[in-house]
PAMI-457637 format. One record per atom (N, C-alpha, C): residue in one letter; residue number from 0; atom name; x, y, z. Coordinates in steps of 0.1 Angstrom, whole numbers. Each point is the difference from the previous one (the first is absolute). Last residue first. Example, Ala and Ser with C-alpha at 12.3 -4.5 7.8 and 13.67 -1.06 7.14 Angstrom:
// PAMI-457637
<r><voza>S</voza><titi>1</titi><vexro>N</vexro><u>128</u><v>-22</v><w>71</w></r>
<r><voza>S</voza><titi>1</titi><vexro>CA</vexro><u>9</u><v>11</v><w>0</w></r>
<r><voza>S</voza><titi>1</titi><vexro>C</vexro><u>-8</u><v>11</v><w>8</w></r>
<r><voza>A</voza><titi>0</titi><vexro>N</vexro><u>3</u><v>-57</v><w>-1</w></r>
<r><voza>A</voza><titi>0</titi><vexro>CA</vexro><u>-9</u><v>12</v><w>0</w></r>
<r><voza>A</voza><titi>0</titi><vexro>C</vexro><u>9</u><v>12</v><w>0</w></r>
***
This chain:
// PAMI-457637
<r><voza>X</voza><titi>89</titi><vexro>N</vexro><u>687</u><v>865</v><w>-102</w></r>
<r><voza>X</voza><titi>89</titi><vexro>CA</vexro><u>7</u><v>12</v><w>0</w></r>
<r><voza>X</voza><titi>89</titi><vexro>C</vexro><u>9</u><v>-1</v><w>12</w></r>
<r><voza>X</voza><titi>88</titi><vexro>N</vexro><u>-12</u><v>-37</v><w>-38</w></r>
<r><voza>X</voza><titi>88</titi><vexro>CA</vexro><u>-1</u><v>0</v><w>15</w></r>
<r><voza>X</voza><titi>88</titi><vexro>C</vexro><u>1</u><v>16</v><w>3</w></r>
<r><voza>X</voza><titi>87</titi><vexro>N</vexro><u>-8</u><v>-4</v><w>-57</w></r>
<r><voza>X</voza><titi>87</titi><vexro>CA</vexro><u>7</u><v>-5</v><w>15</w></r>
<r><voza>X</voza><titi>87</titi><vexro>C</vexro><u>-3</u><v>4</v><w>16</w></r>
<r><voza>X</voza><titi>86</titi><vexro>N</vexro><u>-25</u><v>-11</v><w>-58</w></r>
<r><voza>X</voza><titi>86</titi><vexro>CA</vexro><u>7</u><v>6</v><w>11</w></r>
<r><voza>X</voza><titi>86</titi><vexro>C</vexro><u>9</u><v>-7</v><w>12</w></r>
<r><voza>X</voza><titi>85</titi><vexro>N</vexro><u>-12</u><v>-9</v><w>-45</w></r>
<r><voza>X</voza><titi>85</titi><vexro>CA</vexro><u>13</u><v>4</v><w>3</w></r>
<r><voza>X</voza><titi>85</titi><vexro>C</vexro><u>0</u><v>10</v><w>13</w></r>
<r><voza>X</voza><titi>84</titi><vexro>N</vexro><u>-39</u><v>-16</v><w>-32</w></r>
<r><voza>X</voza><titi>84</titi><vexro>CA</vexro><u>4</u><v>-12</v><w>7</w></r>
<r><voza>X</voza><titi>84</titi><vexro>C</vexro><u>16</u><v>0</v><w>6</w></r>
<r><voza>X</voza><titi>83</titi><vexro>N</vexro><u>-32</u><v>36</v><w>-12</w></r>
<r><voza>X</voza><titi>83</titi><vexro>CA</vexro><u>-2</u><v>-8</v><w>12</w></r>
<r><voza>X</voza><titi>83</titi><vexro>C</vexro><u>7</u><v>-12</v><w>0</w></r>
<r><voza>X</voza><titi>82</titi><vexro>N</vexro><u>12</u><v>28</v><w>-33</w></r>
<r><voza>X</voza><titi>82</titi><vexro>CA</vexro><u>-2</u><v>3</v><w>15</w></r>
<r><voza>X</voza><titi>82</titi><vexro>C</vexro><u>1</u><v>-1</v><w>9</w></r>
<r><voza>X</voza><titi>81</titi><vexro>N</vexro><u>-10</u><v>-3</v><w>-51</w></r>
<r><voza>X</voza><titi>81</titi><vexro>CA</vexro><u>10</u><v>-15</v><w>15</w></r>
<r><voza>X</voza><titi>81</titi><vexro>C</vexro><u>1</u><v>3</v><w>7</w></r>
<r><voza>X</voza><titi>80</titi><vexro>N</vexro><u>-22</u><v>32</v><w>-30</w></r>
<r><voza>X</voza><titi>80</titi><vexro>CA</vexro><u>-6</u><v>-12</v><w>-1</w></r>
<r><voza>X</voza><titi>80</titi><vexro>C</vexro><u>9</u><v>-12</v><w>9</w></r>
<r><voza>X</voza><titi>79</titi><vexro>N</vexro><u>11</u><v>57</v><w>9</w></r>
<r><voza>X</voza><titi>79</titi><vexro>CA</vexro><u>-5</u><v>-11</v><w>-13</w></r>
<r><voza>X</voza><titi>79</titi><vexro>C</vexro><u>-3</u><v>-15</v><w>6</w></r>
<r><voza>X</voza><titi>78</titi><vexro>N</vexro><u>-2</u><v>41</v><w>24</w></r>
<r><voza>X</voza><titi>78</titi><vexro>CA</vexro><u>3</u><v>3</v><w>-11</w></r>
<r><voza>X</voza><titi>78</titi><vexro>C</vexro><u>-1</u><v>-7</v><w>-7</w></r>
<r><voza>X</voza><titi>77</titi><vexro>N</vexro><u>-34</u><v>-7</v><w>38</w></r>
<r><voza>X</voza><titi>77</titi><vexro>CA</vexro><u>16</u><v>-2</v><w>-1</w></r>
<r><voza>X</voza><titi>77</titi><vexro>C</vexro><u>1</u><v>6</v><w>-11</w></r>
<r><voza>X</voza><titi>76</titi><vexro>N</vexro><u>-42</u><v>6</v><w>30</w></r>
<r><voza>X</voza><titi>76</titi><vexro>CA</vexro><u>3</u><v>-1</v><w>-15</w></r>
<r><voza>X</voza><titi>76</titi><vexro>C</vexro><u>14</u><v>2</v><w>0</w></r>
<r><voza>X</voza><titi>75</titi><vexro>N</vexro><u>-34</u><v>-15</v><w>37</w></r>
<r><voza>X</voza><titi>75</titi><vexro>CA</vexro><u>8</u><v>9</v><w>1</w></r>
<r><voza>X</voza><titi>75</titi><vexro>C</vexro><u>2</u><v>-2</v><w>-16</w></r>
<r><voza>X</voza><titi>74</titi><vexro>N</vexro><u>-48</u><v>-13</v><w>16</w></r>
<r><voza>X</voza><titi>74</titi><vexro>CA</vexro><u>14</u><v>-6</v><w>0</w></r>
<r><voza>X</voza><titi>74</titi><vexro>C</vexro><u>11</u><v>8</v><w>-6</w></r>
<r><voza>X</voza><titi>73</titi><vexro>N</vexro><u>-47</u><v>7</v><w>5</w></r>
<r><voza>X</voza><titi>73</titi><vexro>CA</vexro><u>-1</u><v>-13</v><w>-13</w></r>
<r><voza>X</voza><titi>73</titi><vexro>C</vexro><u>19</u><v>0</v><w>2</w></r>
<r><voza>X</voza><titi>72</titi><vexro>N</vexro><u>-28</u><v>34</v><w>26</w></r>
<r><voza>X</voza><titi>72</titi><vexro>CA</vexro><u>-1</u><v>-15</v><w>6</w></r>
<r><voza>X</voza><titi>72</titi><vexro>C</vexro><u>-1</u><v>-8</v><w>-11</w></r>
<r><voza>X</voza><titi>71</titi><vexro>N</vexro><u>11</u><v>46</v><w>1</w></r>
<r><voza>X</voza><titi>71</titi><vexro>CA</vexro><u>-10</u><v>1</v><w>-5</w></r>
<r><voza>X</voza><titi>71</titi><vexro>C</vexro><u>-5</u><v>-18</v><w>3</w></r>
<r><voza>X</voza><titi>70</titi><vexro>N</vexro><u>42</u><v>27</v><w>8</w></r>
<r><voza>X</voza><titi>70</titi><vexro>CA</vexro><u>-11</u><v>-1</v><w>13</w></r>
<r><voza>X</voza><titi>70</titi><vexro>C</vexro><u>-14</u><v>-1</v><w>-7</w></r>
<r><voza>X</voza><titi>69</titi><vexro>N</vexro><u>54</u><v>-1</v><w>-19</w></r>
<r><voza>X</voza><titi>69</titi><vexro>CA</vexro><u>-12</u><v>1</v><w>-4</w></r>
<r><voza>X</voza><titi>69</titi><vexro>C</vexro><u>-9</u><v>-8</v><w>15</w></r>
<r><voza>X</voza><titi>68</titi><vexro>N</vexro><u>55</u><v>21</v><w>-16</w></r>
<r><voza>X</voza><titi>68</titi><vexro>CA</vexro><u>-14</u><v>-1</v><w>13</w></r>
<r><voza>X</voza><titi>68</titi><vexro>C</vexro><u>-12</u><v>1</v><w>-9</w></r>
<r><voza>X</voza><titi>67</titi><vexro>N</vexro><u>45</u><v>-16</v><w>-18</w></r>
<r><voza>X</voza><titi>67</titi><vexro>CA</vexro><u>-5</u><v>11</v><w>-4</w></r>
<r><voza>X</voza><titi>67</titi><vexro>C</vexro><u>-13</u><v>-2</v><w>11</w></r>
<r><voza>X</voza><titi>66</titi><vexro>N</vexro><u>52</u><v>-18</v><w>-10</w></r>
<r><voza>X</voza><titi>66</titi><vexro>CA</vexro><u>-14</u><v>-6</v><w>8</w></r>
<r><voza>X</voza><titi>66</titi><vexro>C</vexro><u>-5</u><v>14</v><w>-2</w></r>
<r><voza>X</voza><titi>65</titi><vexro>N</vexro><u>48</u><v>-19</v><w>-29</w></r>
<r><voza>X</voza><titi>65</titi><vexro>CA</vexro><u>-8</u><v>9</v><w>4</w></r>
<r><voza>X</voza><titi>65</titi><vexro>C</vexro><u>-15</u><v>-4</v><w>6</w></r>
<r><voza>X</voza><titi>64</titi><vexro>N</vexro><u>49</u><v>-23</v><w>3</w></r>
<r><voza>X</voza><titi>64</titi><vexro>CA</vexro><u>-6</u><v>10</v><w>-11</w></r>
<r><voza>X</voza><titi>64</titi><vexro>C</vexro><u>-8</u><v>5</v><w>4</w></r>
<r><voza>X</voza><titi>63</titi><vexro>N</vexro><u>2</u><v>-41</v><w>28</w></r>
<r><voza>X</voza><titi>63</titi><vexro>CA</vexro><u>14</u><v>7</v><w>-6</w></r>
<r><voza>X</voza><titi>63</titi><vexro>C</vexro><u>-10</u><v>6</v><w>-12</w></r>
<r><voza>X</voza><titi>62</titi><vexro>N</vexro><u>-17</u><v>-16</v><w>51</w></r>
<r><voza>X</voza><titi>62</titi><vexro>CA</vexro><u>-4</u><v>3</v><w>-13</w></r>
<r><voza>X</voza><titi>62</titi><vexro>C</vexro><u>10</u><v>6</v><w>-8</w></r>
<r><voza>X</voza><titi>61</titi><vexro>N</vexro><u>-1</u><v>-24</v><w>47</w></r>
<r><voza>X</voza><titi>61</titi><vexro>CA</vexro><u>-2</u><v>12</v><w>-6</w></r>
<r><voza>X</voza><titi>61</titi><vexro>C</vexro><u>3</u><v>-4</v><w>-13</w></r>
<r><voza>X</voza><titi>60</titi><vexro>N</vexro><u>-32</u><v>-16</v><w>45</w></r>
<r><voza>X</voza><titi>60</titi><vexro>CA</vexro><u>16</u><v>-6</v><w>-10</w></r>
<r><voza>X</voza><titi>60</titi><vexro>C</vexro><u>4</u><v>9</v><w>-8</w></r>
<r><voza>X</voza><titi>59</titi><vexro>N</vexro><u>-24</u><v>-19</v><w>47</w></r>
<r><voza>X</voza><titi>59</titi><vexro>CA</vexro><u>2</u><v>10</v><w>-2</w></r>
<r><voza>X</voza><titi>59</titi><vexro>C</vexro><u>10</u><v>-1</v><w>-15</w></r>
<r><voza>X</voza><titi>58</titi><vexro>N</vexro><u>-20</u><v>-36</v><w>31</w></r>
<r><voza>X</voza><titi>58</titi><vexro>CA</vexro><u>-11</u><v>7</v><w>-5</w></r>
<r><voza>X</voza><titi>58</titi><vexro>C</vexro><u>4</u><v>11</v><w>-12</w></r>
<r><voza>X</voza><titi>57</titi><vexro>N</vexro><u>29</u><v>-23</v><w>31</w></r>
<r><voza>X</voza><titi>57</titi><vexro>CA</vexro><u>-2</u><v>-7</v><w>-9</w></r>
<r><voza>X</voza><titi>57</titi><vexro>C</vexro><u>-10</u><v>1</v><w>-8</w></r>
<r><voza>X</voza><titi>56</titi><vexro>N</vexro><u>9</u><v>27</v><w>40</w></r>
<r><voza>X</voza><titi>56</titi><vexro>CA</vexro><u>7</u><v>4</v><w>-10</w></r>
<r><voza>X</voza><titi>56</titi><vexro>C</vexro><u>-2</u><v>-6</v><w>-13</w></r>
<r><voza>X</voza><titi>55</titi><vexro>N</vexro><u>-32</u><v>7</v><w>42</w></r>
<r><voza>X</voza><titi>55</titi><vexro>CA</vexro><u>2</u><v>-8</v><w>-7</w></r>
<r><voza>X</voza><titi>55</titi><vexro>C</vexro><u>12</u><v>5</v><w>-15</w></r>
<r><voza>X</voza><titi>54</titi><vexro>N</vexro><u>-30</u><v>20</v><w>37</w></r>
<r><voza>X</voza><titi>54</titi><vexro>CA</vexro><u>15</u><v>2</v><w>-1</w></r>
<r><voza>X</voza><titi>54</titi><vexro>C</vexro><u>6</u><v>-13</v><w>2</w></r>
<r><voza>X</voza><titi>53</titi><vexro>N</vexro><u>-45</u><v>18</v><w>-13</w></r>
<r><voza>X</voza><titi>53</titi><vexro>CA</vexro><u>-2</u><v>-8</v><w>15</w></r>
<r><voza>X</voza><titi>53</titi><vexro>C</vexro><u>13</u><v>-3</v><w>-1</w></r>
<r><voza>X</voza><titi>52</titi><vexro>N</vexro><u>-15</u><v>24</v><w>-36</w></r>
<r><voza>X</voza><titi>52</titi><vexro>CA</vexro><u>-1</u><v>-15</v><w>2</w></r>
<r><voza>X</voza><titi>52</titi><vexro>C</vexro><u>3</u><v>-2</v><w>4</w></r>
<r><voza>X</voza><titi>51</titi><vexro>N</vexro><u>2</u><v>46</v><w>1</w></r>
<r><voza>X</voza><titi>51</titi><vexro>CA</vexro><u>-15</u><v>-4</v><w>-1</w></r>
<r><voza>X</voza><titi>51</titi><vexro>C</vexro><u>2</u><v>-15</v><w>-3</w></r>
<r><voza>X</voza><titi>50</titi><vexro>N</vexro><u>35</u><v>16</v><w>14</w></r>
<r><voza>X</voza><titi>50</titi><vexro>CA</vexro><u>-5</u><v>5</v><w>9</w></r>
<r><voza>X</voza><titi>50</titi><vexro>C</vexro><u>-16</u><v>-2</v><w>-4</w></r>
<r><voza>X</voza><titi>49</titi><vexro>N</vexro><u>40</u><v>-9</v><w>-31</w></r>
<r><voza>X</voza><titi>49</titi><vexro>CA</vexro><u>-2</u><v>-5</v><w>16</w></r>
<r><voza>X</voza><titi>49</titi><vexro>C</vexro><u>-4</u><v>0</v><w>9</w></r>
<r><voza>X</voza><titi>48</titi><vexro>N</vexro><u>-6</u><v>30</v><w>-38</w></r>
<r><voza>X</voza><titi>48</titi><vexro>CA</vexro><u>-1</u><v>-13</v><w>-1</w></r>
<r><voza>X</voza><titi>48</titi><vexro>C</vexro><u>0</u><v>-10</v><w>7</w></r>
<r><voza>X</voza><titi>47</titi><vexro>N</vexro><u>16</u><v>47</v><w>10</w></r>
<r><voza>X</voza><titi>47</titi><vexro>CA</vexro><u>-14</u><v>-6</v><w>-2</w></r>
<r><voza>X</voza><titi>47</titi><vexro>C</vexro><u>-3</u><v>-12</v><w>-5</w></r>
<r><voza>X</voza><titi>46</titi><vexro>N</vexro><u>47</u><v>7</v><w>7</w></r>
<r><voza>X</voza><titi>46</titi><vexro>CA</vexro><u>-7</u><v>5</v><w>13</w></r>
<r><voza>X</voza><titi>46</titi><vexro>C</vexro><u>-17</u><v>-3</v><w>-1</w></r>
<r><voza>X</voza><titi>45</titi><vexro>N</vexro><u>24</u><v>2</v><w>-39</w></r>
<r><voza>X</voza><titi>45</titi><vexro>CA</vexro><u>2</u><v>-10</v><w>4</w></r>
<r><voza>X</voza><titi>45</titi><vexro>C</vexro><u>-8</u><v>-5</v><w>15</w></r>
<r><voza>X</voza><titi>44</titi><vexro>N</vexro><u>4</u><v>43</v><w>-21</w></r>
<r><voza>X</voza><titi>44</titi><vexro>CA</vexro><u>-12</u><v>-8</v><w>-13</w></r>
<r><voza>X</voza><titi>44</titi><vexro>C</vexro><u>3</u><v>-14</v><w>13</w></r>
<r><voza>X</voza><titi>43</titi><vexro>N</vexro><u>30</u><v>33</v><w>14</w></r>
<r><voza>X</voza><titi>43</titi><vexro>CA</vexro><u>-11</u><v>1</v><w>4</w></r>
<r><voza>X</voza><titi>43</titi><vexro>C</vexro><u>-14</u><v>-7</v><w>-2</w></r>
<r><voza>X</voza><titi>42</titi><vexro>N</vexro><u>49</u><v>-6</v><w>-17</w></r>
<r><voza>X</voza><titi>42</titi><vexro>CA</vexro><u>-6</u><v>-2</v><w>17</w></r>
<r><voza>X</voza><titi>42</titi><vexro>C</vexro><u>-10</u><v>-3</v><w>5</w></r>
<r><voza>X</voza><titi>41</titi><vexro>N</vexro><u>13</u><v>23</v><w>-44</w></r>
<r><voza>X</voza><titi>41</titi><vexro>CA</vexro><u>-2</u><v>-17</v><w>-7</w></r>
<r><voza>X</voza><titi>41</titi><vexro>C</vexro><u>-5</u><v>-6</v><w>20</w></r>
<r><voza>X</voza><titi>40</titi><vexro>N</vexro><u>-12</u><v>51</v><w>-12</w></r>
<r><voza>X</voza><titi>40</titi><vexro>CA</vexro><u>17</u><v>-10</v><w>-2</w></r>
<r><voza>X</voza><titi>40</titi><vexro>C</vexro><u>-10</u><v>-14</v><w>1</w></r>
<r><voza>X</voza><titi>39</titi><vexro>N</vexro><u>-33</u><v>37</v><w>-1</w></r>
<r><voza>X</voza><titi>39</titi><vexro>CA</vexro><u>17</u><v>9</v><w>-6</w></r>
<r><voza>X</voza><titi>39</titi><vexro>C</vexro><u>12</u><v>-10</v><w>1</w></r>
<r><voza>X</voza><titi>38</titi><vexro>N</vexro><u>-55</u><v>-17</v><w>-14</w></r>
<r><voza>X</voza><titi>38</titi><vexro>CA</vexro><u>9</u><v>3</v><w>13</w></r>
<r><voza>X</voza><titi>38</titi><vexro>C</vexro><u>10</u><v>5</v><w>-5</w></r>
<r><voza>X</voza><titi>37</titi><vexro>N</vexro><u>-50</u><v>-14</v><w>-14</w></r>
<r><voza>X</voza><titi>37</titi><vexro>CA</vexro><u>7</u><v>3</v><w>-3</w></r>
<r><voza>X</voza><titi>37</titi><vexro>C</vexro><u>11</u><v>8</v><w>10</w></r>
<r><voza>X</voza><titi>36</titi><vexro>N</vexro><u>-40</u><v>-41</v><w>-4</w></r>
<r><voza>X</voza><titi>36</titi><vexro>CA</vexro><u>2</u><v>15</v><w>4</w></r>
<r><voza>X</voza><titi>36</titi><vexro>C</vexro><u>13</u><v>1</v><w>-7</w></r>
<r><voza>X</voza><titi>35</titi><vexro>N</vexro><u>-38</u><v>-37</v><w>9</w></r>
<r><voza>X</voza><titi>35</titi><vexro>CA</vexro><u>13</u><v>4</v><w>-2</w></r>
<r><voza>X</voza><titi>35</titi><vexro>C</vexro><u>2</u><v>10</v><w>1</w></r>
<r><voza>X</voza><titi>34</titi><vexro>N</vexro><u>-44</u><v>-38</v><w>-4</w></r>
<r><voza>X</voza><titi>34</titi><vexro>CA</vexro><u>7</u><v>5</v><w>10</w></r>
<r><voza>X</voza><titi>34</titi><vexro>C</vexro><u>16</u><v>1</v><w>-7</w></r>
<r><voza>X</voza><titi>33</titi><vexro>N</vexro><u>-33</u><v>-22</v><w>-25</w></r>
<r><voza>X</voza><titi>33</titi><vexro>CA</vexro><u>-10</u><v>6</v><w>8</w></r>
<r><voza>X</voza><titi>33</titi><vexro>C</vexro><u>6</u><v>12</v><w>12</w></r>
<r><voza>X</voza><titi>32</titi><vexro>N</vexro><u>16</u><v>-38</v><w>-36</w></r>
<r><voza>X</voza><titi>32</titi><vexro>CA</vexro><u>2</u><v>19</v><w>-2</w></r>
<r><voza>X</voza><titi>32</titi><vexro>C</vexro><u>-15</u><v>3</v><w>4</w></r>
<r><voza>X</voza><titi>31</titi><vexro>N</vexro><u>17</u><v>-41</v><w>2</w></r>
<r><voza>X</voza><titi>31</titi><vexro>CA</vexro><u>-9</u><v>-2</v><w>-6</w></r>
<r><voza>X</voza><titi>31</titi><vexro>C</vexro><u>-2</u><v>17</v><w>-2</w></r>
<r><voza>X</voza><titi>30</titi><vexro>N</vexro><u>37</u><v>-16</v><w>26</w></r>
<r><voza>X</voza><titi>30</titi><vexro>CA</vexro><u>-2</u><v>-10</v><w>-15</w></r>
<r><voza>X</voza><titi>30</titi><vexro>C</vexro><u>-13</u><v>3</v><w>-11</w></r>
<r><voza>X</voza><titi>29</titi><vexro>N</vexro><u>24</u><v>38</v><w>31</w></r>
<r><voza>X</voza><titi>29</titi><vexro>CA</vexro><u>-2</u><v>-12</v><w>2</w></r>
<r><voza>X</voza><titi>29</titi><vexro>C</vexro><u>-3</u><v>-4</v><w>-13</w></r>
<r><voza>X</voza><titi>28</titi><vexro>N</vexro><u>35</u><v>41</v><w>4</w></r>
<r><voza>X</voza><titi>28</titi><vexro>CA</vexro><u>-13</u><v>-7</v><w>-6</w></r>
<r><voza>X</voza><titi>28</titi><vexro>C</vexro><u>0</u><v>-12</v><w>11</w></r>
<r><voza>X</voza><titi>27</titi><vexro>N</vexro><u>32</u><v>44</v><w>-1</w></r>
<r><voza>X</voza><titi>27</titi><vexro>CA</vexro><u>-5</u><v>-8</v><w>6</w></r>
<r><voza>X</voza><titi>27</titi><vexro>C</vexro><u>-10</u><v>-9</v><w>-1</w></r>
<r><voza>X</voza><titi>26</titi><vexro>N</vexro><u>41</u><v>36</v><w>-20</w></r>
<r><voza>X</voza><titi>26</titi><vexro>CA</vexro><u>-14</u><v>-6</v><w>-4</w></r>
<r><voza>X</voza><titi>26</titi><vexro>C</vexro><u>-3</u><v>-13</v><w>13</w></r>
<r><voza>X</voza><titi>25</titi><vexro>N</vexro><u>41</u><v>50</v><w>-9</w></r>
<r><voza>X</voza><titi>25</titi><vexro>CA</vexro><u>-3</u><v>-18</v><w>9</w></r>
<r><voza>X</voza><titi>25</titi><vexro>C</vexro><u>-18</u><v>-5</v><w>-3</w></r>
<r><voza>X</voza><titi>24</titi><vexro>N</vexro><u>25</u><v>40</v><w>-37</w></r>
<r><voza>X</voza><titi>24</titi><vexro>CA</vexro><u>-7</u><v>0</v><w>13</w></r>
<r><voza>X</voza><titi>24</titi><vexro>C</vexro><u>-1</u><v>-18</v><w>3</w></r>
<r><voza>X</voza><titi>23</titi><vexro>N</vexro><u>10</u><v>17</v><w>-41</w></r>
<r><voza>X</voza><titi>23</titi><vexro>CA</vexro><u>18</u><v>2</v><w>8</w></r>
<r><voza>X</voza><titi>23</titi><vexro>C</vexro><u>-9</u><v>-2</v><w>16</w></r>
<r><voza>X</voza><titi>22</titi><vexro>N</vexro><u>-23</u><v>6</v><w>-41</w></r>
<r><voza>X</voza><titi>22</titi><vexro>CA</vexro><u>3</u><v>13</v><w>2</w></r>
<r><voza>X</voza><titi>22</titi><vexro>C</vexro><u>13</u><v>0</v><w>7</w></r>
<r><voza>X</voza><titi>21</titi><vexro>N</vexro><u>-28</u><v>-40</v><w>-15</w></r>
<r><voza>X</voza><titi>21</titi><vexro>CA</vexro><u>8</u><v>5</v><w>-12</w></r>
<r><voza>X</voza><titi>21</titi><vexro>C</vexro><u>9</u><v>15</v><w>5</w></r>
<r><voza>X</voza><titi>20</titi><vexro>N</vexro><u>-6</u><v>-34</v><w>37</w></r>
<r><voza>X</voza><titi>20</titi><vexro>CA</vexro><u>-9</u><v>5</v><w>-14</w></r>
<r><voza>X</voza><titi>20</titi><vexro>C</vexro><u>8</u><v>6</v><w>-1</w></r>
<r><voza>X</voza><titi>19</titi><vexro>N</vexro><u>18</u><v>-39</v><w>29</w></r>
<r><voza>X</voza><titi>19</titi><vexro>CA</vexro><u>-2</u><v>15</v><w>2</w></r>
<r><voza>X</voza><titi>19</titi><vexro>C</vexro><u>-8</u><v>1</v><w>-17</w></r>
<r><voza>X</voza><titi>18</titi><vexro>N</vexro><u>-3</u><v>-40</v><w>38</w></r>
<r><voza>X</voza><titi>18</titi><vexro>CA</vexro><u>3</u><v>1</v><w>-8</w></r>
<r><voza>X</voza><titi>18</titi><vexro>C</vexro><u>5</u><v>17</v><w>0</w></r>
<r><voza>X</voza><titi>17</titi><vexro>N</vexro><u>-26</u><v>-47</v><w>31</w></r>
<r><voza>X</voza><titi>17</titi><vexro>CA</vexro><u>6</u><v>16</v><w>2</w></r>
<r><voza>X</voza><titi>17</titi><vexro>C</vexro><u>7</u><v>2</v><w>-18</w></r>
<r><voza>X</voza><titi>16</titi><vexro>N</vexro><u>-43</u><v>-33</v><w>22</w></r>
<r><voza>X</voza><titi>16</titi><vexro>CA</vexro><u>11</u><v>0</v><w>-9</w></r>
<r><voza>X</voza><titi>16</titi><vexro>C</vexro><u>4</u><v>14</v><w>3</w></r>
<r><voza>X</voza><titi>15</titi><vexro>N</vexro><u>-30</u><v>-40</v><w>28</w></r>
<r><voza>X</voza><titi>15</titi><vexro>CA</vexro><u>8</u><v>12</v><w>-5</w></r>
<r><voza>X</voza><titi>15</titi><vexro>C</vexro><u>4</u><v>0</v><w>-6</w></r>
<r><voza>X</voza><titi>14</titi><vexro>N</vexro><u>-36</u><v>-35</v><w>15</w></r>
<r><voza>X</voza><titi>14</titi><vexro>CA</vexro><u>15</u><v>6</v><w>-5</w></r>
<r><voza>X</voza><titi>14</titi><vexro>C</vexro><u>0</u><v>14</v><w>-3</w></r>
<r><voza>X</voza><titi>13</titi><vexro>N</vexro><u>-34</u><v>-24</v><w>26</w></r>
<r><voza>X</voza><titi>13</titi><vexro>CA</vexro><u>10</u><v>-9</v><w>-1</w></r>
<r><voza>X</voza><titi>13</titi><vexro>C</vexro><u>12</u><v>6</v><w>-6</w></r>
<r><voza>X</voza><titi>12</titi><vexro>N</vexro><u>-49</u><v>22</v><w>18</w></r>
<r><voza>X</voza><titi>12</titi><vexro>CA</vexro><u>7</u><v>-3</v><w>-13</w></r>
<r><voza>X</voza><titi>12</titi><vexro>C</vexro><u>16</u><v>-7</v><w>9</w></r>
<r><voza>X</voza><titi>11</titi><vexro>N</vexro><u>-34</u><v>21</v><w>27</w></r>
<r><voza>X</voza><titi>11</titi><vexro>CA</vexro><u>-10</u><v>-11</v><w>-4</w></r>
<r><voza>X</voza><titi>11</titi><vexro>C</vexro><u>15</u><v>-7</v><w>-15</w></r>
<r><voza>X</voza><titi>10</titi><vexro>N</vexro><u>1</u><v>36</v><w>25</w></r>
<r><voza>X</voza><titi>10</titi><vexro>CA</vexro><u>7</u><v>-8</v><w>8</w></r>
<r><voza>X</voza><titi>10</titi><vexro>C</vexro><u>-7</u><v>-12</v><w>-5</w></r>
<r><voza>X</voza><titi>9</titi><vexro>N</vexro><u>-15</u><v>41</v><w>-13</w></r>
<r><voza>X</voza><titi>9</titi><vexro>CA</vexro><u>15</u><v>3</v><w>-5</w></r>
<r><voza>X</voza><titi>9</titi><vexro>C</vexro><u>4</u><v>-15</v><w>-1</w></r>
<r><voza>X</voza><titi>8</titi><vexro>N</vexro><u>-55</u><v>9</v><w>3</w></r>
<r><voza>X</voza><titi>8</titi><vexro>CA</vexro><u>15</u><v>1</v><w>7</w></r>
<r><voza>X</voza><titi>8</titi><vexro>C</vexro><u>7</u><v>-8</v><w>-5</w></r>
<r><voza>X</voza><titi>7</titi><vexro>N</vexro><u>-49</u><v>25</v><w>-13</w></r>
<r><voza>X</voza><titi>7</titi><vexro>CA</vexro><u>14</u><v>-6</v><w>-3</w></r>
<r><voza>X</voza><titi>7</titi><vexro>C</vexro><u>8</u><v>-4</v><w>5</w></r>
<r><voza>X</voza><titi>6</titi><vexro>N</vexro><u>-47</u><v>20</v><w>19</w></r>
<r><voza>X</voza><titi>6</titi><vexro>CA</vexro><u>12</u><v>-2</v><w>-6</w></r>
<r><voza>X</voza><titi>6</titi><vexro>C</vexro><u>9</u><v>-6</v><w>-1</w></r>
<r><voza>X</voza><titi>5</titi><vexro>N</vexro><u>-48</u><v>-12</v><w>17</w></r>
<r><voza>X</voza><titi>5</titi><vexro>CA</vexro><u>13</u><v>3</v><w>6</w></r>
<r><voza>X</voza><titi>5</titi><vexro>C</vexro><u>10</u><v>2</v><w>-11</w></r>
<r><voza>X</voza><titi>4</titi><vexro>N</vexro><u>-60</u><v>0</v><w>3</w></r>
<r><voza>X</voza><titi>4</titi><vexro>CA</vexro><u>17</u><v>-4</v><w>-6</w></r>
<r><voza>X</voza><titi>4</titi><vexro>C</vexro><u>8</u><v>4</v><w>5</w></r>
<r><voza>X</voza><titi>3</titi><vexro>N</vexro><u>-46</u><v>1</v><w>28</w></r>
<r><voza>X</voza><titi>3</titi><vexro>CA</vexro><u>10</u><v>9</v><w>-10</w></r>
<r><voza>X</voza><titi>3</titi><vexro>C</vexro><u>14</u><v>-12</v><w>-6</w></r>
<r><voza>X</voza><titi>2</titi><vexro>N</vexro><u>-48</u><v>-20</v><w>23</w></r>
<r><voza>X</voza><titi>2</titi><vexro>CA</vexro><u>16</u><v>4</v><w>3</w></r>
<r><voza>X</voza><titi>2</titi><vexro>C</vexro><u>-2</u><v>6</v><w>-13</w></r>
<r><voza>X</voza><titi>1</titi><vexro>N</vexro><u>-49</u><v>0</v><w>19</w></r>
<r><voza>X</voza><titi>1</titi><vexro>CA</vexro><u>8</u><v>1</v><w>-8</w></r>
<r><voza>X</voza><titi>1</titi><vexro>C</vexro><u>13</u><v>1</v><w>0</w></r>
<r><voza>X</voza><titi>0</titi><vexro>N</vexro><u>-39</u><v>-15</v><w>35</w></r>
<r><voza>X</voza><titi>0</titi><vexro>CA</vexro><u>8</u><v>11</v><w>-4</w></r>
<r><voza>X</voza><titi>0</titi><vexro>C</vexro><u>10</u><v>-5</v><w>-11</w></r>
***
């Protein structure tokens, strides 16, 4: 008998990043933007991220300026080019 693939999982990714888009909305990205969403406060984004990395904070970091949700699995897209290298603990 043939195994089915098992979807994607969330819990499978190491980092999080929280941020807000260009609209003002809470951004939730993993690392490899396979898993995020979009949330009404900064609590709630946090609440999920801690909750799909096995509530691991040191996993969880936020993103200054702007995180724009890309679920197309090539990785969240920061506003600009240092970004990544200015994020922080959340």
């Amino acid at each position: 008998m043939k195994k089915q693939a098992e979807p994607p999982s969330c819990r499978r990714s190491s980092l999080f990043m929280i941020g807000k888009d260009s609209r003002g909305h809470w951004v939730v990205q993993d690392q490899r933007g396979t898993c995020g969403g979009l949330f009404v406060d900064r609590i709630k984004a946090l609440r999920f991220a801690l909750f799909e990395n096995g509530n691991n904070p040191q996993a969880v970091v936020m993103v200054p300026g702007v995180l724009e949700l890309n679920m197309s699995g090539n990785g969240p897209l920061p506003s600009n080019d240092d970004a990544q290298s200015k994020l922080q603990i959340a």
